[in-house]
N, C-alpha and C positions, 0 to 999 in steps of 0.2 A: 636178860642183862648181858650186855656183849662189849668188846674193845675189839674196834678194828684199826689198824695201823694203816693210816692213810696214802697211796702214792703219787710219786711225781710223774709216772708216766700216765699213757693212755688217754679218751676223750675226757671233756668235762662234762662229768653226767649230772644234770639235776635232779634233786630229788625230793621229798616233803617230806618231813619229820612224822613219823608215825608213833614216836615216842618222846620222853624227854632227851633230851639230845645235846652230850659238851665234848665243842671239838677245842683239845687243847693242843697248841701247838711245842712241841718240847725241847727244840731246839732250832735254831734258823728263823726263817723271814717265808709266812704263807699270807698268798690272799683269797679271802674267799669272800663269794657272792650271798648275802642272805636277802631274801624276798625284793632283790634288787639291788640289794646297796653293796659296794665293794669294801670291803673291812679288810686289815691289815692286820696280821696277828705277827707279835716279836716271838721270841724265847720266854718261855711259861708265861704266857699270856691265854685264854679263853674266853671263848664266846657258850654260855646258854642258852637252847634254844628249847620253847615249848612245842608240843606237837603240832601239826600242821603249818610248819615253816619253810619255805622252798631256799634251798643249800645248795653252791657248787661251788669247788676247787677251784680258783682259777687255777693258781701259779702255788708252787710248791720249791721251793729251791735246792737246787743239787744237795747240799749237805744236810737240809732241812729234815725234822721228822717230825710228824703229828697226827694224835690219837685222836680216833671216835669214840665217845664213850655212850652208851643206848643202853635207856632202861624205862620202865612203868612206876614214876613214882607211888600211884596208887598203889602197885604191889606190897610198897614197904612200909605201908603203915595200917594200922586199923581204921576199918572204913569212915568212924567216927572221925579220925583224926585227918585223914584225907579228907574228906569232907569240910573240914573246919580251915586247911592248912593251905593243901596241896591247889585244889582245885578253884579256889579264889585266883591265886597265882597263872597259871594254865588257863584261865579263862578273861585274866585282865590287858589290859593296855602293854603291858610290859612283858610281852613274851620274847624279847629277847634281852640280853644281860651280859654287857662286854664285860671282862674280866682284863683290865689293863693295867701291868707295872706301877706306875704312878699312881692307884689310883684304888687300890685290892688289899685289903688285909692280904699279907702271903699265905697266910694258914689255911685258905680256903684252897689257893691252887696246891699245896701242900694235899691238901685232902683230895681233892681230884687226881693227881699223882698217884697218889698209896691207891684207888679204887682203881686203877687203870693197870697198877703195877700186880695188886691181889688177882685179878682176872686174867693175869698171864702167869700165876702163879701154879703151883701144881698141888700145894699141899690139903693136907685134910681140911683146915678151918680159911681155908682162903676166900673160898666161894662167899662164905659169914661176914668174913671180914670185908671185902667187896660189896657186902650188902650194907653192911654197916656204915662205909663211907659214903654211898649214893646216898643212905639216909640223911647224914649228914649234909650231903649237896642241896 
């Protein structure tokens, strides 16, 4: 499980989701490329993606900031329970899932937030707590 903070400089590299994958964008105006289609992410807006999805930055705006958030949902459950849950999900029609202003319970990007936020945290139970919101995701 990782958070990487995404830049405005550099090529635009593509790449294929090897994990569960939400890029939240946190502030400003980004667009990014998923399996072809150009998407527009505002301020706490996110896209889900399931493994095996082809990603790339276009554009990132001077002021703009936004996270990677990567993890193994299977990790965070009992296999029973991934099996029941997870892996329906990961294996249907709908492996991608905008998260749009208009359109989102806020509580969810809420949650997304505090797991991005626990991962750059430094304390003892942070790592837990980090786990515990991707469970949620």
């Amino acid at each position: 499980m990782n958070s990487i903070e995404m830049i405005r400089h550099g090529p635009l590299t593509l790449r294929v989701t090897d994990r569960f994958t939400v890029l939240l964008c946190v502030s400003g105006t980004s667009v990014i490329r998923v399996n072809g289609v150009s998407l527009t992410l505002h301020s706490r807006e996110a896209v889900l993606l399931a493994q095996g999805q082809s990603v790339m930055v276009e554009k990132i705006e001077e002021s703009s900031q936004m996270k990677l958030l990567e993890f193994n949902p299977d990790d965070l459950f009992h296999p029973e329970l991934a099996k029941r849950y997870v892996t329906p999900y990961l294996t249907s029609e709908k492996s991608i899932h905008m998260l749009k202003q208009e359109r989102v319970n806020k509580s969810i990007i809420q949650t997304i937030e505090r797991a991005v936020q626990h991962l750059s945290a430094d304390g003892p139970l942070a790592l837990m707590d980090a786990t515990l919101q991707c469970t949620v995701i």
